[in-house]
C-alpha positions, 0 to 999 in steps of 0.5 A, a space after each residue: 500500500 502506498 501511503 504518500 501523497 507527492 505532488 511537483 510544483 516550480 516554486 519562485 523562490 530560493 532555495 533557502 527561502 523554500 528550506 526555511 519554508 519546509 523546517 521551520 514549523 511557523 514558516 511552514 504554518 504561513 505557507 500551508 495554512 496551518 498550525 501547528 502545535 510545535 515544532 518539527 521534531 524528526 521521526 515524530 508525528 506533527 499535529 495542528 489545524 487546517 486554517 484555509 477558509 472552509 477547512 478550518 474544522 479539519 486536522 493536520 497530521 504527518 510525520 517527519 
């Protein structure tokens, strides 16, 4: 069973701006539209809230 979701996109930005986007969990937050409860810890699961308009009532799970 496959359980990725991936998905290619070209991003105008630079790489370090992208990183930051990808490790910082507040960055992270502003680019996705979620909050998160903490920051990324490797190997853990990371849990926040969904806070695009209409989605809000939805959890946001993943693991690192």
């Amino acid at each position: 069973m496959n359980d990725r979701i991936e998905k290619r996109i070209e991003l105008k930005a630079s790489v370090a701006r992208v990183w930051r986007a990808l490790t910082d969990y507040r960055e992270f937050g502003e680019w996705f539209r979620v909050k998160l409860d903490g920051p990324f810890v490797p190997g853990q699961v990371s849990r926040g809230q969904i806070t695009y308009p209409g989605y809000e009532h939805l959890k946001w799970e993943a693991v690192v």
